[in-house]
Structures are given as structure tokens and as C-alpha cells.
N, C-alpha and C positions, 0 to 999 in steps of 0.2 A: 851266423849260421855255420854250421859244421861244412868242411868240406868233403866231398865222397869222391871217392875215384871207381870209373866203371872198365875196368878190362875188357877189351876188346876181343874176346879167344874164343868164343861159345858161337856155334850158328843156329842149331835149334832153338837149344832149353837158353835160360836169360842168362846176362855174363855177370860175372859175381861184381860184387861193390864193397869195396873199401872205405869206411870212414879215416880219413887224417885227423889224427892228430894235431896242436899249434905247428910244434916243433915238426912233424914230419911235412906239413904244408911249408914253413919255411925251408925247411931245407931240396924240397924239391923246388923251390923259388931260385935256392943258388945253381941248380944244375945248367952246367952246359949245354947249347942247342946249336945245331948248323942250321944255317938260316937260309936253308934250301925254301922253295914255293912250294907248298904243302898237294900243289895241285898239279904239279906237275909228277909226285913220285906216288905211284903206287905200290901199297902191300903187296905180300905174298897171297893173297886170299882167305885159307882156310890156315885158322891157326891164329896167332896173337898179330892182331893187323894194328896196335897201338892203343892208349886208352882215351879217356874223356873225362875231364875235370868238371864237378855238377856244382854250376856253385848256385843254382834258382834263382840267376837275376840279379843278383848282389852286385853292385856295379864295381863296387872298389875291386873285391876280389876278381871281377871280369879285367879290371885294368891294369891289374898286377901279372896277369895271366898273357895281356897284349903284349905289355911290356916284356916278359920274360919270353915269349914265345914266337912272337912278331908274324913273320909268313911262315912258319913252320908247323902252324895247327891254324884253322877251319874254326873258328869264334862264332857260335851262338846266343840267341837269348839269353837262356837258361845254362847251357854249356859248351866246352871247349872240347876239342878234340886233338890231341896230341899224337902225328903217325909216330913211324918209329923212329925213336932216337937213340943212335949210339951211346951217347952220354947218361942218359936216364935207364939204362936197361937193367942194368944190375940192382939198381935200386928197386925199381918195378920188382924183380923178379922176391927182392928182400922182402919187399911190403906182401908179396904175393902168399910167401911162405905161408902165414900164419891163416891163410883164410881160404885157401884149395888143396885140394890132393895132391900129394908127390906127384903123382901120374902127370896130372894136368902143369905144377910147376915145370917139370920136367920136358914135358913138350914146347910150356915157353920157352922155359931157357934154350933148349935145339933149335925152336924159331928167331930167336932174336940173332943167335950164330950166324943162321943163311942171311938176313939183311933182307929188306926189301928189293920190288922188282917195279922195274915200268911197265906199265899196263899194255898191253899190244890187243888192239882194238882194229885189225885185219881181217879176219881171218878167211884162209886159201884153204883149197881141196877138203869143202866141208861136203860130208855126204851128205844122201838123200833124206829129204827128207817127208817122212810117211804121215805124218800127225796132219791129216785134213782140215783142222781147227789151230794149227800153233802158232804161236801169238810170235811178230814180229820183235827180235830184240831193240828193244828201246829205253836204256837205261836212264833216261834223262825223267822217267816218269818216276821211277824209281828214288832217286837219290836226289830228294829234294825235302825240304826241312818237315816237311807235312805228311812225310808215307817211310822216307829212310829210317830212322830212328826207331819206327813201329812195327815195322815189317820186317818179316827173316826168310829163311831158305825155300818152306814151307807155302807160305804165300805166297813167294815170287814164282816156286815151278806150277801153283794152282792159277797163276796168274792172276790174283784176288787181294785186294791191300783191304785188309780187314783191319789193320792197324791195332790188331791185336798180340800181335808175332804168336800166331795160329799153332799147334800144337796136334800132330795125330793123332785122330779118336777125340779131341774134345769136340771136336763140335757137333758125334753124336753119341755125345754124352759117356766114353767111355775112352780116356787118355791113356796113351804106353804109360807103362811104370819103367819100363828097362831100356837103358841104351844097349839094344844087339837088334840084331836085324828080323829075329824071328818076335822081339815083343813090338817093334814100331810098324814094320810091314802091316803085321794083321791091323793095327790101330788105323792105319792109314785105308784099308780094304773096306772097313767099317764106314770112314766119311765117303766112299763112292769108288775109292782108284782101282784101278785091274791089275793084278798081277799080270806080264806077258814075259814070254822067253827072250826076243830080243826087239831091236828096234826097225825092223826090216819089210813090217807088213803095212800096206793099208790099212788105218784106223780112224772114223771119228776122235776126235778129241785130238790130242798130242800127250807126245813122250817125255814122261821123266825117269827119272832114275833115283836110287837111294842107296845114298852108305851109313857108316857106322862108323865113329873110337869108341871101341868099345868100351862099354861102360863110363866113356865119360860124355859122349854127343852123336846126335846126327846132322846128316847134312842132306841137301835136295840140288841136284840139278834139271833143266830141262831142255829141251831141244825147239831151237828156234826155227821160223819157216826159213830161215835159208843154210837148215841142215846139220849145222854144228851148234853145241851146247852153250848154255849162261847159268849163271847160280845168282845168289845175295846170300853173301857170310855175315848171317846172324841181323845186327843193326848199323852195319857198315855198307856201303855201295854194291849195286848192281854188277858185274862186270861177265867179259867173256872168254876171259884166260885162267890158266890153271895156276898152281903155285909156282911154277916155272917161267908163267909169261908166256905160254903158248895156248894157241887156239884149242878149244878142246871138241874132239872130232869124237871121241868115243868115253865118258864118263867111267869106265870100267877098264881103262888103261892110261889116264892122266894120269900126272901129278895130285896127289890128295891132301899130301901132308898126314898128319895123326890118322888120316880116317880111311885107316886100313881096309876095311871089308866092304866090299861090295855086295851090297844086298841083293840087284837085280831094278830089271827095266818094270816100268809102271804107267798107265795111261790113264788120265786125269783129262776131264772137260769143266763144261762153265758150271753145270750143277752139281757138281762137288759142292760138300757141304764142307766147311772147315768153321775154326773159329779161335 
């Protein structure tokens, strides 16, 4: 069976997939890899967080993938997942050419520059927080073989693993067409959320928040009961740090990476309809 590589860079909308080539599967077989614990370093978050190799179960190909990659990717069933490595980047970034927008290459290539971060899973001096209903951060429910891979930004701030990686407006019936803030907000207003001015009031439900790269993605965070924000970049892990590695106390003055604009605070509960 073919081999497909799934870039890791999309948190919304789904991250693109490369078919290899013989020759290009071997030669990313020759690539060097530091044989760091794959579990111990984390991404930057939002932005190219490393890819995943799909091989559907093909064992040999699963064991050629052991071999080359050892503790430095996360071995599934069906696929591999590869953080980021020094050595494979510029290649990545080659094979990427042909099948995304300069825009989106472009922002790989500035992510692969910064390098990854350790995840800081602290977090001090988180404000208040007003969301009467906010769901406890607990990414362990998250980031496990049966809901991480299916679930994106979207579902994690509605709090709902619909493992459908949920999309604004679909699920009543009427999807953004644009990545900018004024086509995804309203899509999102449509399944139930409230636009509010900031995050400061007593409200049913709880708080998220929404940004934008323009034109190329969205992203979702939301505000746990104990004050300070968490996200899920795309089909990659839960977490509660920004692209910096720091707690994030206010969504609209983190670290974002590519995703420039800040749309504004939103309040979401359990009868949210998504899909």
C-alpha cells in the first residue's frame, strides 16, 4: 500500500496528506533522528507540531518505521507519529512545497526555526474564573488513541468529543467558508456560542475564545475552572501552554504563532450543537 504523510500544522480545518513516493519513503528511511523520548519533548502548539506516517497496519512498513525512529515517535496501529526533527525538516518542508500554499509553507519553515518546547504543565496567577459550568482541565481524556486523533480545537473548547474534528456551523447545517473572523464567528453563533466582550462576568456555561491565520486556519481555546486557558491543536494533544511554553492567562495576549487575529471571547455550554 502507498505511503501517506499527514502534516501536523492545521488546528481547525483537516491537515493536508502527502502521498510518497518508493523513492521518497526511502529516503526519508535514510534520515537522521536524535533519539530523544518522544514523550518527554513537546511542540510548540499551534503551527507544524511534526507529522505522521499512515501506513494502515502494514506491519513491515510499521517495523521499518520502529527501526528508524525508535523512542522518538509515538507507534500506532494504523500510524506513526514523528515530533519534530531536526534532520527531517528541510525535507518535510521540500515534500510540502508541492501540495500547500507558500503562506502555509512559509509558516512551516519559521516553525521548524523556533525548535520545539517542553510542555509546562503549572500553571501560577491564573485569573478568575466566571464560566459557572467550565469543565476541569484534564487532558488525559483527551490525548488518548480513541478521541486525540478525531478531535480538534473546536471540540475540545465545546468540550464534546464528537470525533468528528467538529467544524463551525456544521452541525446546524450551515459551515464557514472563510478562514477570518467575521465568516467563522457568525458560523459558530449559528451552533449556539454568544458572542461577549470579555471574560469577566458571571455566566452559565464557560469561556472561549477564537482566533484566526488568516485565510489559512482557525483555532479555539477555552478557560478552565481553575482560571487559565487550554486548547487541542488540530489532531495532536490537549495541552495548557502557549507556543512559548507558558501558562496562558489571557488568549488575546499569548503566544499564537501564525494565528494572528484575535476574534474575541465566546460562551459555549453542554447544548451546543456542533458536529
Amino acid at each position: 500500500m502507498p505511503v501517506v504523510l499527514k502534516l501536523h500544522v492545521f488546528s481547525g480545518r483537516e491537515d493536508p496528506l502527502i502521498t510518497l513516493t518508493d523513492d521518497e519513503y526511502q529516503e526519508l528511511l535514510k534520515m537522521n533522528v536524535e533519539k530523544f523520548n518522544a514523550a518527554e519533548v513537546g511542540d510548540r502548539g499551534l503551527g507544524y507540531r511534526g507529522f505522521s506516517v499512515m501506513h494502515g497496519g502494514d506491519e513491515r512498513i510499521a517495523e521499518e518505521l520502529r527501526e528508524q525512529f525508535g523512542n522518538s515517535a509515538e507507534h500506532g496501529e494504523t500510524e506513526t507519529f514523528v515530533s519534530n526533527q531536526p534532520e527531517i525538516n528541510e525535507y518535510i518542508v521540500w515534500l510540502a512545497k508541492g501540495f500547500l500554499d507558500d503562506n502555509v509553507v512559509h509558516s512551516i519553515r519559521n516553525d521548524l526555526m523556533l525548535g520545539p518546547v517542553v510542555r509546562y504543565l503549572a500553571p501560577k496567577g491564573c485569573p478568575t474564573c466566571n464560566g459557572q459550568d467550565a469543565p476541569s482541565y484534564n487532558p488525559g481524556f483527551w490525548n488518548t488513541p480513541i478521541r486525540q486523533p478525531f478531535n480538534n480545537c473546536y471540540n475540545y473548547a465545546n468540550n464534546q468529543a464528537t470525533n468528528t474534528r467538529a467544524q463551525p456551523g456544521k452541525g446546524t447545517g450551515k459551515k464557514y467558508t472563510k478562514h477570518s473572523c467575521s465568516n467563522v464567528m457568525p458560523a459558530s453563533v449559528r451552533d449556539g456560542l454568544v458572542s461577549v466582550p470579555n471574560f469577566k462576568t458571571k455566566r452559565s456555561g464557560w469561556y472561549v475564545a477564537l482566533v484566526v491565520a488568516p485565510g489559512i486556519d482557525y483555532h479555539w481555546y477555552r478557560q478552565d475552572d481553575n482560571g487559565c486557558w487550554s486548547h487541542k491543536p488540530g489532531s495532536t494533544a490537549a495541552r495548557n501552554t502557549d507556543n512559548s511554553g507558558n501558562a496562558i492567562t489571557d488568549p488575546a495576549t499569548c503566544d499564537r504563532g501564525i494565528y494572528t487575529h484575535f476574534c474575541g471571547y465566546m460562551v459555549t455550554n453542554k447544548n451546543v450543537r456542533i458536529a
